[in-house]
N, C-alpha and C positions, 0 to 999 in steps of 0.2 A: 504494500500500500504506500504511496506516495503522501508524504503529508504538506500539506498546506496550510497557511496560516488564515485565519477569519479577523480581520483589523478590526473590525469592529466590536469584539471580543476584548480586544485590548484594550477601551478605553473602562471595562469594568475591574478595576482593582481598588483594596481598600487604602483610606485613607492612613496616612502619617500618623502619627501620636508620638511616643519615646521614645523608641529604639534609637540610639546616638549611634553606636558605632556595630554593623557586622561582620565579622572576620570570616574568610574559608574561600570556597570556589566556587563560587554562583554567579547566577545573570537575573537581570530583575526580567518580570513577566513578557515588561516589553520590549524588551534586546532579543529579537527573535530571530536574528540572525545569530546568534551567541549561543542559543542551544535545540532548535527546531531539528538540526543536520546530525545532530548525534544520537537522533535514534536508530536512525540507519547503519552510523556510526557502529554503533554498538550492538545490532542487530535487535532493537527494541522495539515493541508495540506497547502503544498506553495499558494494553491488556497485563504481558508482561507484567509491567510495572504498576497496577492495579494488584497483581498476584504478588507480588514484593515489598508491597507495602504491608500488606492485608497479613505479609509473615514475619516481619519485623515489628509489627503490632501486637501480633499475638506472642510471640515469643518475649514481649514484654522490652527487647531495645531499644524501640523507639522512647526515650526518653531527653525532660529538662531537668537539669538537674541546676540550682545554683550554688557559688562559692560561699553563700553570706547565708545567717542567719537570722542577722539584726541587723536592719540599716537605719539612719535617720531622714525623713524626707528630704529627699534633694541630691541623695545620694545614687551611685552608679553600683547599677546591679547586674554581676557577670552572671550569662546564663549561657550552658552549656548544654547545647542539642547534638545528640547521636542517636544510632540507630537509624538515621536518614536514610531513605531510597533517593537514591539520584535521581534524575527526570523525572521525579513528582512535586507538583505544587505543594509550595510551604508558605504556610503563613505564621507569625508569631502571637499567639493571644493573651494577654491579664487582664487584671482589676482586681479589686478590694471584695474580696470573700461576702457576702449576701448582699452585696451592692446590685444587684440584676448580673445582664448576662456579660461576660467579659468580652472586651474587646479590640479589636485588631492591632496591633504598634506598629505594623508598619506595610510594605508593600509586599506581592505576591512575588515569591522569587524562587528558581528554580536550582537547587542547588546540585553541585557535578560530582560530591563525594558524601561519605556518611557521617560527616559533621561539621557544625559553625560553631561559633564562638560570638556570642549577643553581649554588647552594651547596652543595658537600657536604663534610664535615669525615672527613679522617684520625682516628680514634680516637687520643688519648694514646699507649698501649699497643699501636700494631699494630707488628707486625713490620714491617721493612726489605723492602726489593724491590722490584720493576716491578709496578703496579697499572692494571688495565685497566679505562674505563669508558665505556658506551655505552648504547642505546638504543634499545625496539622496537617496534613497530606493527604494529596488525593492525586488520582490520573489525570492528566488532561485529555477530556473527553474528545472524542473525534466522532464529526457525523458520516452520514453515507457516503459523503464527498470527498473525504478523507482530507477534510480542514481539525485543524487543532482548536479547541475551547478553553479558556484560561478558567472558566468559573465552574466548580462541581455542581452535577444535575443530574439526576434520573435517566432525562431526555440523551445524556449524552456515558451514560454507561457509569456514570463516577458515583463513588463513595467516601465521605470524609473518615480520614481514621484520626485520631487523637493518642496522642502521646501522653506518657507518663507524668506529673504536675510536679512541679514542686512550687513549696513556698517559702516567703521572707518576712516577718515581725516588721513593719514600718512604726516608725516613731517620730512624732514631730519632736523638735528640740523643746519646743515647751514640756513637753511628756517627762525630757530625758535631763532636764535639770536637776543636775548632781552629779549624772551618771555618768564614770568613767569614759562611757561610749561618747558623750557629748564632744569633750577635747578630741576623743582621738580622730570621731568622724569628720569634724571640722575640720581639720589638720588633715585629714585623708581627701577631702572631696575640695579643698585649693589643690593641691600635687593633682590628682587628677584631671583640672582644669588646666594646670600648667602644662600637664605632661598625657594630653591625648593620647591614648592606646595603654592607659596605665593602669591597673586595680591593688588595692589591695586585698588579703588574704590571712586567715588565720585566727585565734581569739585575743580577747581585747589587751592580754598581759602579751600577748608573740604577733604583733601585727606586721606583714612583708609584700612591700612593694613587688607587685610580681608583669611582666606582659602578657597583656591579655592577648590568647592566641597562640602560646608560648608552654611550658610545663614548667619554666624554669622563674626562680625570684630572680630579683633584679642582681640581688647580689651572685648567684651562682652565675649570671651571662657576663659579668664582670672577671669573678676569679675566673671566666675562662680565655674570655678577653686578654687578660695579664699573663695566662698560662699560655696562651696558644698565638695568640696576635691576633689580627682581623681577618688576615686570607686563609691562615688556617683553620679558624673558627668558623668562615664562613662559607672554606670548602669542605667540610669535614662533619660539619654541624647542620641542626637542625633548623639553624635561624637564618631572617635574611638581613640585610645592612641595615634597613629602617628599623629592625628590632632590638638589632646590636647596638644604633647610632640615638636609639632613644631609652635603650639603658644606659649608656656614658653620658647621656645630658641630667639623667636624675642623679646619676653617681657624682657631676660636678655639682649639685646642691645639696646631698647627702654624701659627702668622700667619708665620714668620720663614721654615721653609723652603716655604712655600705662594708667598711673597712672591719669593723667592729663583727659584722656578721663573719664575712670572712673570714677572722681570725679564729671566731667560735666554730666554725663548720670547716676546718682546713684537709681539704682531699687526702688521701694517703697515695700511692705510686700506684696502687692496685682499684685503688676508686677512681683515677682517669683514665685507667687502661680498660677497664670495664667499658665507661662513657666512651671513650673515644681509641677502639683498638687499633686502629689505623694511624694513628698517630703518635701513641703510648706503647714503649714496648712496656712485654710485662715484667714486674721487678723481677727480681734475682731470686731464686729461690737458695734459703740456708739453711745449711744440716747441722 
């Protein structure tokens, strides 16, 4: 079957809300030259990938999962979707737990691997509460004519599957007067504004500047930086130059406690050769 796109189709997507930043390999709905060719590509029908959803669903992968526990309104909430079927519409959904139905944060976007990496921001001014956020997929429908459908429907063979939920404690700062979380999130969500692509991670006594998109704290792309340089780091590694290049800029505003972690966490010869064998021989063995 030959597919073809129905333009008109594309002007149905939902609207914007919070989602600040999405990390991963996707194309939005309407970049339809970006991913229409790869079902052929990949030798895929909506059908297929109807069947691929519907098993990554039930087998419970498809899930959100986020980094935080407790945030205070205003703050950036890393969410973490896998389980993703490629070539299925994704949308991301929240809202505040028995406020009505939750909804959309942002565009309908097709994503090319089985996971993103979501920024999304607490509004200043939300209310307090339990905030649910997740995520859904479906085929994109194709009619007799073998034109593609961006929006799920009956008429066009599709079913929504939903993903696993997780939630986050929001706190207005009025709430959180006293509360150790008050300094630390304020002092979290400036760095964050400073430093786009940035989150923090961890509880409120162990808190670490980490990249989002990344596995690693800011300090550990640092000591690798210092261990390895930048072309080795960056041929050898998992990161790319903008990841590398905006941990050295938080590391020039934090050198002292960046340095401080460091020195609490310092690799041994057998914990870089592990990370990076290619680079590291492995120590010496002694009898």
């Amino acid at each position: 079957m030959t597919l073809s796109v129905e333009k008109e189709a594309l002007k149905a997507t939902v609207s914007s809300l919070i989602v600040e930043n999405l990390q991963g390999d996707y194309a939005s709905y309407e970049q339809v030259d970006r991913w229409a060719h790869k079902f052929s590509e990949r030798k895929l029908s909506p059908q297929i990938v109807g069947q691929q959803i519907f098993t990554n669903h039930r087998s419970g992968n498809f899930r959100a999962e986020t980094t935080e526990d407790f945030v205070i309104a205003g703050s950036l909430v890393h969410l973490k979707i896998s389980g993703i079927t490629p070539l299925a519409a994704l949308v991301i959904l929240g809202g505040r737990l028995n406020d009505g139905l939750p909804e959309a944060l942002g565009k309908i976007v097709i994503p090319f691997k089985d996971s993103l990496d979501v920024l999304t921001r607490i509004p200043e001014d939300a209310e307090g509460g339990t905030y649910v956020l997740f995520a859904q997929q479906w085929e994109v429908s194709v009619d007799r004519q073998g034109r593609i459908h961006g929006l799920p429907a009956y008429p066009g063979g599709s079913l929504i599957y939903v993903s696993k939920m997780s939630s986050v404690e929001v706190r207005s700062e009025a709430d959180e007067e006293g509360s150790p979380w008050t300094a630390v999130l304020a002092k979290e969500m400036a760095s964050m504004r400073r430093f786009p692509g940035l989150a923090f991670r961890g509880p409120v006594q162990d808190r670490r500047a980490w990249v989002v998109g990344t596995a690693f704290d800011v300090w550990e792309i640092i000591e690798a930086y210092k261990t390895m340089g930048l072309q080795k780091l960056l041929q050898e590694g998992d990161l790319t130059e903008r990841e590398v290049r905006l941990a050295l800029r938080y590391y020039e505003a934090d050198s002292e406690g960046m340095d401080q972690l460091i020195s609490e966490n310092q690799r041994t010869e057998e914990e870089w050769h592990r990370l990076y064998p290619e680079v590291f021989a492995p120590p010496e063995q002694t009898w």
